[in-house]
C-alpha positions as a printed Julia matrix, in Angstrom:
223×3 Matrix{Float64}:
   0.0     0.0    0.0
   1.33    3.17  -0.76
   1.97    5.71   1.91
  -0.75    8.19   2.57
   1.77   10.73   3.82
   3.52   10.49  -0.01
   2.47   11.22  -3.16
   4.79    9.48  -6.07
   7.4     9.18  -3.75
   6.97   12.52  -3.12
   6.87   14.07   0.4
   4.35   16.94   1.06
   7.02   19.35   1.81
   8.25   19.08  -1.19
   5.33   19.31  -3.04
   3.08   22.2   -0.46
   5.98   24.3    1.12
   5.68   27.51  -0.94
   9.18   27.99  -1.27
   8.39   25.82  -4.3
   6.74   28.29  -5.72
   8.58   31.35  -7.07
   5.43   33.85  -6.24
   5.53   32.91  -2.54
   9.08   32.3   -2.08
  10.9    35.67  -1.26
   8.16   36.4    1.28
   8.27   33.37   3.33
   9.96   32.05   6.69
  10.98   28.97   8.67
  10.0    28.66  11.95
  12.37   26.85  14.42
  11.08   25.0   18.0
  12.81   23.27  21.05
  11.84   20.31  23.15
   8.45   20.69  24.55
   8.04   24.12  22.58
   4.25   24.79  21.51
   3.34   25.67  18.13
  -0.08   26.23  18.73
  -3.12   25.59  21.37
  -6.27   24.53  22.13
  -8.63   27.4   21.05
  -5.98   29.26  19.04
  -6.84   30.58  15.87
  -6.41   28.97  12.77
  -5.17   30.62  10.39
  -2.41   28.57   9.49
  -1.84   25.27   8.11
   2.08   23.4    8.77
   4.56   21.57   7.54
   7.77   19.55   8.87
  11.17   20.13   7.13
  13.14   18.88  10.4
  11.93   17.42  13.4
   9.19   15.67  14.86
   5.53   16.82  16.51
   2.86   15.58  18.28
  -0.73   16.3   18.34
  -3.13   15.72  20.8
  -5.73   17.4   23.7
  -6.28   17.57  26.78
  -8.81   15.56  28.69
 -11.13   17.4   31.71
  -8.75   15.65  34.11
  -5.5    16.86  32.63
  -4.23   13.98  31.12
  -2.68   13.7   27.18
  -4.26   11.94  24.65
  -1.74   12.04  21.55
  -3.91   11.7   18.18
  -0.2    11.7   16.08
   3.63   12.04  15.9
   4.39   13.42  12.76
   8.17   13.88  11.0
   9.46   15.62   8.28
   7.6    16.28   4.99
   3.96   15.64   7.04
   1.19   18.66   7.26
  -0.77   19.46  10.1
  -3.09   22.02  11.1
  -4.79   21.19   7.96
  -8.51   21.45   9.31
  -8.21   25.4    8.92
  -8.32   24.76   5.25
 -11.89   23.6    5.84
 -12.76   25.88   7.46
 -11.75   25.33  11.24
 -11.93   28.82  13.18
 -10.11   27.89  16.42
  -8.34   24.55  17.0
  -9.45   21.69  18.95
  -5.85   20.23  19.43
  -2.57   20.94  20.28
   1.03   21.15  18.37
   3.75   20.71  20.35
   7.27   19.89  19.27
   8.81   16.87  20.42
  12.4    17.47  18.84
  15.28   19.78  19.78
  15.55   21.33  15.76
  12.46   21.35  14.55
  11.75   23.45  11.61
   8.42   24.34  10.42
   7.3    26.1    7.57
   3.85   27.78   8.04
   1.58   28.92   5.45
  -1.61   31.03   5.61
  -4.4    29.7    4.92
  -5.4    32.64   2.13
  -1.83   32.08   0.4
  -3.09   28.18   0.61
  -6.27   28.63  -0.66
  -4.95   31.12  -3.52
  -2.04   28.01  -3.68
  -4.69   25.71  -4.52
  -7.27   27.89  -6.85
  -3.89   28.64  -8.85
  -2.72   24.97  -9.21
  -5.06   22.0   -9.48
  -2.8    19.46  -9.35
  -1.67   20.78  -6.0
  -5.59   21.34  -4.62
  -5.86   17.29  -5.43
  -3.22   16.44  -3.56
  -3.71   18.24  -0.54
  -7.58   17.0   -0.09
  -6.33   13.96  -1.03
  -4.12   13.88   1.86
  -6.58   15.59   4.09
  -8.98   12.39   3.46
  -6.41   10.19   4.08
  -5.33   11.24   7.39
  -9.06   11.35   8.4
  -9.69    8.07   7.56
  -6.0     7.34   9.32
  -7.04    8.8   12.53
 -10.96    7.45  12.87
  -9.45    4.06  12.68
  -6.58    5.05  15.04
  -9.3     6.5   17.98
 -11.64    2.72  16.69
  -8.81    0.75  17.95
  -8.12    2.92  21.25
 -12.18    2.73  21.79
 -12.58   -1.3   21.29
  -9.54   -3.29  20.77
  -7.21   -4.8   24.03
  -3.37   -3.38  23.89
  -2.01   -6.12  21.9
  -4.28   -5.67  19.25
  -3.15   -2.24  19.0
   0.41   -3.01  19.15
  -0.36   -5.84  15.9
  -2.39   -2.87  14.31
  -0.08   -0.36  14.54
   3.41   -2.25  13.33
   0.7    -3.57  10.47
   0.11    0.46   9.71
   3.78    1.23   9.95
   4.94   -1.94   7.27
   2.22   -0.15   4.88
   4.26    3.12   5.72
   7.63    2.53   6.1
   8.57   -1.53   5.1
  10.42   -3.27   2.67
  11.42   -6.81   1.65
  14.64   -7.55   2.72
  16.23   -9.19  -0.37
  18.43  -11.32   1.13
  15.52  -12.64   3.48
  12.59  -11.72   1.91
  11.49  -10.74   5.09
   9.69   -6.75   5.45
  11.94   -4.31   7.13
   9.99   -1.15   8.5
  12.27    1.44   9.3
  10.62    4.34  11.17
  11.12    7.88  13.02
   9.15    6.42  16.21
  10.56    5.69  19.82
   9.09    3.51  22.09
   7.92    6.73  23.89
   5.95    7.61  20.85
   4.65    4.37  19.97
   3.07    3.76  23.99
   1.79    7.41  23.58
   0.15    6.28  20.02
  -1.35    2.96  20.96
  -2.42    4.19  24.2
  -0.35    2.32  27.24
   2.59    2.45  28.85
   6.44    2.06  27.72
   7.13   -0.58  30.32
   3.65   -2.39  28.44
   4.69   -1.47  25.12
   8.0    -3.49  25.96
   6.46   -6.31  27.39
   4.61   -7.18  24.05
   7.26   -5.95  22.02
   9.31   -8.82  23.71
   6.21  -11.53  23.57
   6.13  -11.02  20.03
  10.02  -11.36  19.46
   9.7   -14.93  21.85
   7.33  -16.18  19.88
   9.27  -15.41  16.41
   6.56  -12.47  15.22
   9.32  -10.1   14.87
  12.66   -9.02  15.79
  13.62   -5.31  16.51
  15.99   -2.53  17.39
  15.62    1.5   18.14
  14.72    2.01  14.75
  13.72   -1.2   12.78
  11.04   -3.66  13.34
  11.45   -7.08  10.76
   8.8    -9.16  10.76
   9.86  -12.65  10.84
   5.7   -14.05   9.86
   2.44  -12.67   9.61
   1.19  -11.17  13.08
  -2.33  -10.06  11.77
């Protein structure tokens, strides 16, 4: 399956940022964020839409007892903030960056909207993507709402070989090589690292997969 975050091996940086185009260009910045630095907030405006060139983010909100729920950890070439293209007034999430460098490249959403009545090509792709990631996420939040932790786990390294895997020539076997920690994966599937570890490790025993910091191989079907 291809990747919903690429179009013809094409990440959306490359293709939205509009340093790409020679109109925008000269009147356009980067943005750059610490650790823990917010990009935006619950109930901010939105008048802006985002994209990574360096970095990672997460997005999530805030439940009425103060604890996260993360919705996504994006890297670099991914969009976010993209609702104010539809027509979102003030947000219902939080950015936050996750990474010491991160560099973001914000774009109005008139200069986006002018982007898109100017190119059609480029309007396809981005509610293509938009769709995508909707679809993405309400099966994300289905999983949190009915299936047990392992089922998550087997979900989400199923999600990330569509994403990020390979065959292995030599093996045959699919390599998924991804920008996730073990921090973000918990956070993603909804548990705990110590949990995410102990399943990570029940499905090594039992020859499901083998991993490292940042590759998972999958030694046999675990669907």
């Amino acid at each position: 399956m291809q990747s919903i975050w690429f179009f013809d091996d094409v990440n959306l940086f490359k293709v939205l940022c509009p340093h790409k185009f020679k109109k925008y260009k000269d009147c356009h910045d980067f943005n750059s964020y610490r650790k823990s630095d917010y990009i935006y907030f619950e109930e901010d405006n939105a008048n802006k839409i985002y994209l990574i060139e360096r970095g990672k983010v997460k997005i999530g909100y805030y439940k009425e007892d103060g604890s996260e729920i993360i919705k996504a950890i994006l890297s670099k070439g991914e969009l976010f903030g993209e609702k104010a293209i539809l027509g979102e007034q003030k947000r219902d999430e939080f950015a936050q960056s996750i990474d010491n460098k991160t560099s973001i490249c914000p774009v109005g959403v008139n200069t986006m909207h002018q982007l898109m009545r100017d190119n059609q090509t480029f309007s396809f792709k981005v509610y293509k993507f938009i769709g995508f990631k909707f679809k993405k996420l309400e099966r994300r939040l289905q999983l949190l709402m009915f299936k047990d932790t392992k089922t998550r786990l087997v979900e989400f390294i199923n999600e990330l070989c569509a994403d990020y895997g390979y065959d292995c020539e030599k093996t045959g076997n699919k390599i998924i090589k991804h920008p996730y920690t073990q921090k973000d994966i918990a956070s993603l599937i909804g548990t705990s690292r110590p949990t995410l570890n102990i399943l990570m490790n029940e499905l090594k025993n039992d020859n499901h997969i083998d991993f490292n910091r940042k590759e998972i191989k999958l030694l046999k079907n675990i669907a």
